[in-house]
C-alpha positions, 0 to 999 in steps of 0.5 A: 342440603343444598339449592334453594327451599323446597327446590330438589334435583328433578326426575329423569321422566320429567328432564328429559321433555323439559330438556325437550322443551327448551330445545324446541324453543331454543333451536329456531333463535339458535338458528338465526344466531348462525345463520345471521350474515354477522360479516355484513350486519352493519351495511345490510341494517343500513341500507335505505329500505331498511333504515326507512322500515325501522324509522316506521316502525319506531314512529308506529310501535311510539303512536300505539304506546301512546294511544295505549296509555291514553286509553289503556290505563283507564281501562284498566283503572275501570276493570280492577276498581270498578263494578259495572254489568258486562265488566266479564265481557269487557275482560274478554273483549281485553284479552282475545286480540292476545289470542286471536290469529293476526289475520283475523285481527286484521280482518276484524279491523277492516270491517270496523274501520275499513272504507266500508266497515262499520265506523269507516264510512263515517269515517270517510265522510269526515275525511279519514282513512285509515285502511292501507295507510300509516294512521292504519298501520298504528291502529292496527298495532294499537289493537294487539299491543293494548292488552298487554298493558292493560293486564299487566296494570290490572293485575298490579291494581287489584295487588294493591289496597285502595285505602291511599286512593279513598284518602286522598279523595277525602282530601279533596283530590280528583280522580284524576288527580288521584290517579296521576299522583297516588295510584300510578306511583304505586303501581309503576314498576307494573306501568313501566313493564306493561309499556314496554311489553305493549311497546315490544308487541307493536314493533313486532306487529305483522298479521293485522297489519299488512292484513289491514293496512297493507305492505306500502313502502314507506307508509306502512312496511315496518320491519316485520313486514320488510323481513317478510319480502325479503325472504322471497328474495333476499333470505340473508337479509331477512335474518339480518333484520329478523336478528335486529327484532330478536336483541330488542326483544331480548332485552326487553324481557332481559329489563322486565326480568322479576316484573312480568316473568320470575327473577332468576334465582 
């Protein structure tokens, strides 16, 4: 026999959806391959637009990885060690900017942290705003790209046995201390996946965003939302950007390959 254990040659009636599958989904990036204006990538990408939107959305898509470690980590931490009432709750609460429409998210953010949202108010009187602003624009990406690094870290958490931990508790260590240099050296192949899939997410970020924080040149246009206006005038642009987008999201799964989706066999 050949091939692998307990794999064997797939039946027509199931192929051919699958083949189906992979066509539906492969087409479209397919697509932007051959359309992309390959003779004129380069002084397209760096023209002055382009090249103010990318450094956006690197300063963007870094702040929210930031914010999300600080604050993503420990919850996570509270989520897989932890037993507290509504800890269900908090999980969904984790979970549903996964699957939450982008326009609702940014519709949510505008009444939390809007000028007259729920916290925006305070906030104004304190002298912050966040709403149409580049401060927005990160929150906004922050909200749908934490969660993706909370999962991933909670699952590799409640993988491994606490027993390390509770011993160097015993020792005399700090949570704190505890957490810097026992538990994430144990889960940082789950860190380091969880991050850059959250970093990814932040980079592509575009419903919340222009919902929430608007489509300012240079203060909140990142390059999904500049590929949005070029397509209104400027469609060959607006695959060279959508290209660009769809390598760094390519070899970021290419890199998490056996981490957050199955090795290839």
């Amino acid at each position: 026999m050949s091939g692998a254990p307990g794999r064997r040659r797939p039946p027509l009636t199931l192929a051919l959806p699958a083949l189906v599958a992979v066509g539906f989904l492969g087409v479209p990036l397919l697509g932007v391959l051959v359309d992309a204006p390959w003779g004129e990538l380069a002084e397209r990408l760096t023209e002055p637009a382009i090249t103010e939107a990318l450094r956006l959305s690197l300063v963007v898509s870094g702040w929210a990885l930031l914010l999300s470690l600080l604050l993503g980590v420990p919850l996570a931490w509270l989520l897989a060690r932890t037993d507290f009432h509504g800890r269900t709750l908090v999980r969904c609460l984790v979970i549903l900017p996964m699957v939450l429409p982008p326009t609702v998210a940014g519709v949510a953010l505008a009444q939390g942290f809007g000028r007259r949202g729920l916290l925006g108010e305070h906030l104004e009187r304190l002298g912050v705003t966040l709403s149409f602003t580049t401060p927005g624009a990160v929150v906004a990406a922050t909200f749908v790209a934490m969660p993706f690094l909370v999962i991933s870290l909670e699952g590799a958490l409640n993988g491994i046995e606490p027993h390390f931990e509770e011993a160097a508790a015993t020792m005399g260590a700090g949570p704190l201390r505890t957490l810097w240099l026992v538990t994430l050296p144990m889960v940082r192949p789950a860190l380091a996946a969880g991050a850059a899939l959250c970093w990814a997410r932040a980079l592509g970020e575009f419903g919340a965003t222009i919902t929430f924080a608007g489509n300012l040149p240079g203060t909140t246009q990142t390059l999904p939302l500049k590929v949005y206006l070029l397509l209104q005038g400027d469609p060959a642009g607006a695959t060279a950007v959508s290209l660009l987008l769809l390598v760094v999201a390519g070899a970021v799964l290419v890199a998490l390959r056996g981490r957050w989706i199955p090795a290839v066999r």
